[in-house]
Backbone atoms as SQL, in Angstrom:
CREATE TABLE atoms (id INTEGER PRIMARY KEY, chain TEXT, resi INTEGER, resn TEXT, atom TEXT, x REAL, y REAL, z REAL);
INSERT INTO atoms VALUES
  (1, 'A', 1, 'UNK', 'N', -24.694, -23.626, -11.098),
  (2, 'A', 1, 'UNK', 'CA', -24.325, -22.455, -11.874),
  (3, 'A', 1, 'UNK', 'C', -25.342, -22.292, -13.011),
  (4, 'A', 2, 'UNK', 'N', -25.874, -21.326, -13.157),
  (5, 'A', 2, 'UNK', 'CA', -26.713, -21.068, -14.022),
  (6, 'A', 2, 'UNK', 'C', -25.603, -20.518, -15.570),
  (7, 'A', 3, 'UNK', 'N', -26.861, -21.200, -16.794),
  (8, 'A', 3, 'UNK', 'CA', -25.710, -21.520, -18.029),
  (9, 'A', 3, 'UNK', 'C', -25.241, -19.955, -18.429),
  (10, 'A', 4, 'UNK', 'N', -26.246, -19.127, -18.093),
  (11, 'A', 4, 'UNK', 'CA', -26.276, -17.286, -18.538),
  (12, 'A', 4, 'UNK', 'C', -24.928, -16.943, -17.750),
  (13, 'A', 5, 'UNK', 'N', -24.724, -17.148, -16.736),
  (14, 'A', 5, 'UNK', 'CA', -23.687, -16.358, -15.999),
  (15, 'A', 5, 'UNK', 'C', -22.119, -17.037, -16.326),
  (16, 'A', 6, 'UNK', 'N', -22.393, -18.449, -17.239),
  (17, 'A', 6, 'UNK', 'CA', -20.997, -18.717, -17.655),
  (18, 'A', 6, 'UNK', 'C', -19.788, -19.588, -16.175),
  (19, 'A', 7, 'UNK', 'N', -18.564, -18.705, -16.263),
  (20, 'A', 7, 'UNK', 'CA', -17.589, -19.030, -15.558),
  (21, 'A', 7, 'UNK', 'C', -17.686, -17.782, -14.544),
  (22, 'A', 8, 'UNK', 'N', -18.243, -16.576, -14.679),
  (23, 'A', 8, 'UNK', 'CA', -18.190, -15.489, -13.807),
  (24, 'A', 8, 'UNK', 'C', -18.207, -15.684, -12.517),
  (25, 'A', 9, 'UNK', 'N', -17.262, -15.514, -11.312),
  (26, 'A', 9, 'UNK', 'CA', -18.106, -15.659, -9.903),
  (27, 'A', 9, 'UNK', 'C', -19.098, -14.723, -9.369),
  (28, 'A', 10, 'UNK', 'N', -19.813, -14.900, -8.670),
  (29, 'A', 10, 'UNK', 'CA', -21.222, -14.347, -8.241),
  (30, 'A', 10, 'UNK', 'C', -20.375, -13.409, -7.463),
  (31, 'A', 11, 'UNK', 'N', -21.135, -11.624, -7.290),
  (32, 'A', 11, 'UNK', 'CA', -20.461, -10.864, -6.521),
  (33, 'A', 11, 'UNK', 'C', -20.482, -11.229, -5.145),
  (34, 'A', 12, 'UNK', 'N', -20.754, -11.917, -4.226),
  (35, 'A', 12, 'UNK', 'CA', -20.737, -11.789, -3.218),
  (36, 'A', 12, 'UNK', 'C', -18.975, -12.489, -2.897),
  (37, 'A', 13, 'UNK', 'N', -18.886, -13.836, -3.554),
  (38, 'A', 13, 'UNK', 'CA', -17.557, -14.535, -3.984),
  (39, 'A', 13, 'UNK', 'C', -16.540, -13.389, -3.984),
  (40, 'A', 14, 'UNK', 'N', -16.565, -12.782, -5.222),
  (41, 'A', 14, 'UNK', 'CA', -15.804, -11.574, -5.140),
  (42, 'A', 14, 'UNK', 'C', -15.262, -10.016, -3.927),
  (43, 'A', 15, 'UNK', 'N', -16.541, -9.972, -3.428),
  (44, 'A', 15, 'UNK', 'CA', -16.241, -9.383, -2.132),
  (45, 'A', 15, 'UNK', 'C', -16.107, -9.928, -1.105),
  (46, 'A', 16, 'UNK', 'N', -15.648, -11.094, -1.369),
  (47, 'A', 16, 'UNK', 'CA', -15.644, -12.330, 0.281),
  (48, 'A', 16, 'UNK', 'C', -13.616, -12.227, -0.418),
  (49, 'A', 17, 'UNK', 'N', -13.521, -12.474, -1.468),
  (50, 'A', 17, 'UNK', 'CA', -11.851, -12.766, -1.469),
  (51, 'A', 17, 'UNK', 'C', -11.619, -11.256, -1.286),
  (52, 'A', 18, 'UNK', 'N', -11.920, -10.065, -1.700),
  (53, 'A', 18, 'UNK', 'CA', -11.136, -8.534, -1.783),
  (54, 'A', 18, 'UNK', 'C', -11.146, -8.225, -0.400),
  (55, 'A', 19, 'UNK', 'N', -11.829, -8.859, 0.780),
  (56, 'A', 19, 'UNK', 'CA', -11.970, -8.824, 1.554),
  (57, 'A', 19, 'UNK', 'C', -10.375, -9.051, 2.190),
  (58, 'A', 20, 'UNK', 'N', -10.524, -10.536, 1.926),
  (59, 'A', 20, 'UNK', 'CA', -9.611, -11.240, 2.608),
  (60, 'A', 20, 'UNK', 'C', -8.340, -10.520, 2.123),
  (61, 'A', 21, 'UNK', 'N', -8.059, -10.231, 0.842),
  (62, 'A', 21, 'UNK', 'CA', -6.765, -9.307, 0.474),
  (63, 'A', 21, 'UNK', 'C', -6.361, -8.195, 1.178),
  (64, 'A', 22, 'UNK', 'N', -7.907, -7.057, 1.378),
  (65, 'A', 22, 'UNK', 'CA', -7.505, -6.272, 2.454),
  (66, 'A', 22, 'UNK', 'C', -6.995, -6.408, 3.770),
  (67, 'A', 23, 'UNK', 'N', -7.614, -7.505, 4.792),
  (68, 'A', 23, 'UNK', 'CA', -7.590, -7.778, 5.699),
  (69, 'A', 23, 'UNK', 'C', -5.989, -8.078, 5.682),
  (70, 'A', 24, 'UNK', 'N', -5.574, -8.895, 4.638),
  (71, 'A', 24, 'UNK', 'CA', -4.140, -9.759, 4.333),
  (72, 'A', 24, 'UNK', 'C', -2.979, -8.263, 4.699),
  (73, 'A', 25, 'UNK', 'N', -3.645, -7.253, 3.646),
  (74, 'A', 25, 'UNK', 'CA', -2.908, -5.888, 3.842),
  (75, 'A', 25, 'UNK', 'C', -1.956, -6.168, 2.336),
  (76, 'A', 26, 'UNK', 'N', -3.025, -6.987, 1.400),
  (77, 'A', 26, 'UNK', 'CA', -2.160, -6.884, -0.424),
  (78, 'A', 26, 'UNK', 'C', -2.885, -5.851, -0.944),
  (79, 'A', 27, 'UNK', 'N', -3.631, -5.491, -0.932),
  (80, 'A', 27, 'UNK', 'CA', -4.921, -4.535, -1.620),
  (81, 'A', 27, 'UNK', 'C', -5.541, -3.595, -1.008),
  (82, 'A', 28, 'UNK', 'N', -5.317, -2.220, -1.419),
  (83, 'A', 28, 'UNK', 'CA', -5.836, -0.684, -0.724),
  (84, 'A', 28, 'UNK', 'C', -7.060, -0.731, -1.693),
  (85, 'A', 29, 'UNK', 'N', -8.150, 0.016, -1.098),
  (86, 'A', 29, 'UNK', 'CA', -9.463, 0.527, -1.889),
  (87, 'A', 29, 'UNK', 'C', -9.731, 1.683, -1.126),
  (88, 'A', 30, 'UNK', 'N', -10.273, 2.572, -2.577),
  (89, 'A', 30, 'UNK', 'CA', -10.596, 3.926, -2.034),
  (90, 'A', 30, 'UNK', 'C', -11.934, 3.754, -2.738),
  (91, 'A', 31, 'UNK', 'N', -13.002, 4.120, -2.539),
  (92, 'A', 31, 'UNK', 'CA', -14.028, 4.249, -2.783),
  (93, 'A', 31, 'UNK', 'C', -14.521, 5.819, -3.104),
  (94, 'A', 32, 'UNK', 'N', -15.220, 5.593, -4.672),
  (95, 'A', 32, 'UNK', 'CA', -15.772, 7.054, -5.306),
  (96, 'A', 32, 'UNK', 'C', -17.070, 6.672, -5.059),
  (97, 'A', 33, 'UNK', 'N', -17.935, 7.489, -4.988),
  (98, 'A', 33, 'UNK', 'CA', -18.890, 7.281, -4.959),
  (99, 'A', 33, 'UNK', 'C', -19.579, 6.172, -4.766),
  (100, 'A', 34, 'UNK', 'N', -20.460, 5.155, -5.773),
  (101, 'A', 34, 'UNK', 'CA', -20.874, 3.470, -5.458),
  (102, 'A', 34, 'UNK', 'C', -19.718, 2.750, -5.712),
  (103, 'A', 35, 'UNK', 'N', -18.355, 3.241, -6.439),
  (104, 'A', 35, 'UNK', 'CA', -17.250, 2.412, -7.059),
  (105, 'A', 35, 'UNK', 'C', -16.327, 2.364, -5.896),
  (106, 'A', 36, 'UNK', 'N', -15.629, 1.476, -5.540),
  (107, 'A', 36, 'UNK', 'CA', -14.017, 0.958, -5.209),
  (108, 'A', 36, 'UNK', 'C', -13.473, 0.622, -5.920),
  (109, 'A', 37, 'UNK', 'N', -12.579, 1.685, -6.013),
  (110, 'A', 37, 'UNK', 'CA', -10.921, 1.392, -7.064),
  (111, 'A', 37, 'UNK', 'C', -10.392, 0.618, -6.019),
  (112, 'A', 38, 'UNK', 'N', -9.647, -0.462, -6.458),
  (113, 'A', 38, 'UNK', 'CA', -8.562, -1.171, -5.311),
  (114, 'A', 38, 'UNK', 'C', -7.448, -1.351, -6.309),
  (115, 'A', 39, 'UNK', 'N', -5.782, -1.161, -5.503),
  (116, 'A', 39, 'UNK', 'CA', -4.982, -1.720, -6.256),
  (117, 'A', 39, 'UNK', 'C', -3.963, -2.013, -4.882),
  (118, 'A', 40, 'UNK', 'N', -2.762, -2.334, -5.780),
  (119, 'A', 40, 'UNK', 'CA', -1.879, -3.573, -4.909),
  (120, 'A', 40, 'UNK', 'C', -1.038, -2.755, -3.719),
  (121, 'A', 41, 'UNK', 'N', -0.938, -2.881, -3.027),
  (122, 'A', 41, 'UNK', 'CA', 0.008, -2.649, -1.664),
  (123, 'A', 41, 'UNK', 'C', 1.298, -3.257, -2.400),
  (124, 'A', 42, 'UNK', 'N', 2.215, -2.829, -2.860),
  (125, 'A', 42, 'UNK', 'CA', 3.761, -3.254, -3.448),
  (126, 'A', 42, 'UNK', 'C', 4.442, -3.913, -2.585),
  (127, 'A', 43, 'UNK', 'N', 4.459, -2.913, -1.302),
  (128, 'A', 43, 'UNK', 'CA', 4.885, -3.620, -0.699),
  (129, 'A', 43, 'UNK', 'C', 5.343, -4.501, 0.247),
  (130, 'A', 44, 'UNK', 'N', 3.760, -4.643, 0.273),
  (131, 'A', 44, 'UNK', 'CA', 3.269, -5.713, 1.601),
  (132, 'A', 44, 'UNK', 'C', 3.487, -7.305, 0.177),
  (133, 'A', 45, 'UNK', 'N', 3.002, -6.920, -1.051),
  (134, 'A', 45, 'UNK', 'CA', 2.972, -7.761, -1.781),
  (135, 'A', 45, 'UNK', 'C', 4.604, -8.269, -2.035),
  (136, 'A', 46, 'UNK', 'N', 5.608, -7.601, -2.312),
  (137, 'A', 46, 'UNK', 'CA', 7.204, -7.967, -2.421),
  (138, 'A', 46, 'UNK', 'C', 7.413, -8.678, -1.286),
  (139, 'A', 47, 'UNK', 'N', 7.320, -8.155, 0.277),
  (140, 'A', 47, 'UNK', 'CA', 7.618, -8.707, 1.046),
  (141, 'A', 47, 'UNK', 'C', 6.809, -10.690, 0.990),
  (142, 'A', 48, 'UNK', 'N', 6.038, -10.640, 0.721),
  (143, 'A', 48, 'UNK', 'CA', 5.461, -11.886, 0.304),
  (144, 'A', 48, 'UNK', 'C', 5.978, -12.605, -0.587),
  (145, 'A', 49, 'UNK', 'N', 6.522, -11.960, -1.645),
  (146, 'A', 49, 'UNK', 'CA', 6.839, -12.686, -2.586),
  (147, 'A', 49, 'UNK', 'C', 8.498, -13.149, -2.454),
  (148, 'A', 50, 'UNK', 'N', 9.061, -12.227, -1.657),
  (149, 'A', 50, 'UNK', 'CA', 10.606, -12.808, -1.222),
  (150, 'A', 50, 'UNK', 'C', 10.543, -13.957, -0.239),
  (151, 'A', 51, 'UNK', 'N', 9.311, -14.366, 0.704),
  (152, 'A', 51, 'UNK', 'CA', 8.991, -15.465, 1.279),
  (153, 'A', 51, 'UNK', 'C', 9.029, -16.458, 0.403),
  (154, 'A', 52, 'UNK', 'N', 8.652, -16.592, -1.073),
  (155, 'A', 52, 'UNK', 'CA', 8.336, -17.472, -1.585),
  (156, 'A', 52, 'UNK', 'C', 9.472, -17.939, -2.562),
  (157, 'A', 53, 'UNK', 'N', 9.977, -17.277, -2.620),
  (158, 'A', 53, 'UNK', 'CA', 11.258, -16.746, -3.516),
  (159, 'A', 53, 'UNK', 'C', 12.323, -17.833, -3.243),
  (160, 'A', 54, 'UNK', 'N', 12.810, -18.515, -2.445),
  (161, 'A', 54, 'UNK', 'CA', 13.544, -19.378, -2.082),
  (162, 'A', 54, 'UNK', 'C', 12.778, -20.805, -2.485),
  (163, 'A', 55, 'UNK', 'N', 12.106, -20.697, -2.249),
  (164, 'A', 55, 'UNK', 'CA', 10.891, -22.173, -2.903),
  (165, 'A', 55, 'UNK', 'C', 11.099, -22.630, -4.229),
  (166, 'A', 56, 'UNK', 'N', 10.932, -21.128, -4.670),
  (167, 'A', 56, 'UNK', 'CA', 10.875, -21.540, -6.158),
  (168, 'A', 56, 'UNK', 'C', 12.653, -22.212, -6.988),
  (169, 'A', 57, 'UNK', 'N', 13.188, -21.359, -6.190),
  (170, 'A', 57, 'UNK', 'CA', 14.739, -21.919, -6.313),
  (171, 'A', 57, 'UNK', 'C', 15.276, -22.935, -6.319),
  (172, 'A', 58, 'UNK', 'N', 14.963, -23.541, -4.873),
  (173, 'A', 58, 'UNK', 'CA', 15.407, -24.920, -4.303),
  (174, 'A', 58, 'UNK', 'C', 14.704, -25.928, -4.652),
  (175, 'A', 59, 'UNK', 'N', 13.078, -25.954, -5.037),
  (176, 'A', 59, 'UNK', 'CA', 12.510, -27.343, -4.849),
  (177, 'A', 59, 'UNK', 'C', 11.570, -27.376, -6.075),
  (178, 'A', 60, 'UNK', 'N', 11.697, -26.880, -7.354),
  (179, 'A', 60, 'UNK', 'CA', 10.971, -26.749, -8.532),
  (180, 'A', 60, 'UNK', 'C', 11.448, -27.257, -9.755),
  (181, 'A', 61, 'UNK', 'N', 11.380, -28.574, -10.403),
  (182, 'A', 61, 'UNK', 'CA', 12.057, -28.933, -11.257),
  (183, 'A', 61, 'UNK', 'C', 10.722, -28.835, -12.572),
  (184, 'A', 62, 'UNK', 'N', 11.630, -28.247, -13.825),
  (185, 'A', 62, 'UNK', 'CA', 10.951, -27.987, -14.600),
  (186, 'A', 62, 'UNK', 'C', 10.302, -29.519, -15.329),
  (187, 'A', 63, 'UNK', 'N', 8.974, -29.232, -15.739),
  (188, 'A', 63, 'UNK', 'CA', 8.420, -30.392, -16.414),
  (189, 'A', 63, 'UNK', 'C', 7.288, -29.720, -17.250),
  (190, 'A', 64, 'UNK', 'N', 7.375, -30.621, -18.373),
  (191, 'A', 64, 'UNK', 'CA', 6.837, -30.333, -19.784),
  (192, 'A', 64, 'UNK', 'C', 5.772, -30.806, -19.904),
  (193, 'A', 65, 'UNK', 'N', 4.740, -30.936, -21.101),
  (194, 'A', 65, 'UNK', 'CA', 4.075, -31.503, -21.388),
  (195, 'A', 65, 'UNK', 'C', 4.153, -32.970, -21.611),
  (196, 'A', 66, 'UNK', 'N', 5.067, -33.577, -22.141),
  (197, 'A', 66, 'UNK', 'CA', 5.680, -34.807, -22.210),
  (198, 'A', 66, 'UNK', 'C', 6.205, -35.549, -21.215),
  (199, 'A', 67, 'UNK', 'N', 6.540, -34.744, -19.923),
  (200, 'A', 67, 'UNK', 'CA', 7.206, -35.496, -18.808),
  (201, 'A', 67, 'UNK', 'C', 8.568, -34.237, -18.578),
  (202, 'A', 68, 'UNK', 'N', 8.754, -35.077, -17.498),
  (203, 'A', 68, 'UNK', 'CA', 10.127, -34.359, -16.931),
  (204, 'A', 68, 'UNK', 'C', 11.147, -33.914, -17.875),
  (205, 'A', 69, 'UNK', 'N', 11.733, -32.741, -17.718),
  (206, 'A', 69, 'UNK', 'CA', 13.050, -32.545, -18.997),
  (207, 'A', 69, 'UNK', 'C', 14.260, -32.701, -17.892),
  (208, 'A', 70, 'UNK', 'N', 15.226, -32.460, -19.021),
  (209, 'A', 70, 'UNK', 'CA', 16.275, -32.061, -18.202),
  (210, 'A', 70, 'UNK', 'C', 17.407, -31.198, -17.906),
  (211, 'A', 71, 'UNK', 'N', 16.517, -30.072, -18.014),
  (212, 'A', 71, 'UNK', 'CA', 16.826, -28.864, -17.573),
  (213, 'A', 71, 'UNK', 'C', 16.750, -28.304, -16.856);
């Protein structure tokens, strides 16, 4: 990584994942001119997230900085 470019990912990185989002069917892009606006598919994205939704319920016990609580 060169020190100028920081933490930024290199564009190609970036159009290799927006890729994969489209393909996924989370992310529409319409393209203006040289620009693509992209934003979220709702609800290809909800349906995903109610998959996950039970996970977080059943098998997630909260833990702190200090260690496990008990809550």
């Amino acid at each position: 990584m060169r020190p100028d470019r920081g933490l930024r990912p290199h564009r190609p990185t970036i159009s290799h994942h927006l890729k994969i989002l489209r393909t996924a069917g989370l992310i529409d892009g319409e393209r203006r001119g040289t620009w693509v606006y992209y934003r979220i598919v709702g609800e290809t994205v909800n349906k995903l997230g109610a998959l996950f939704t039970p996970l977080t319920e059943t098998q997630l016990t909260p833990v702190s900085a200090y260690g496990p609580t008990d809550a």
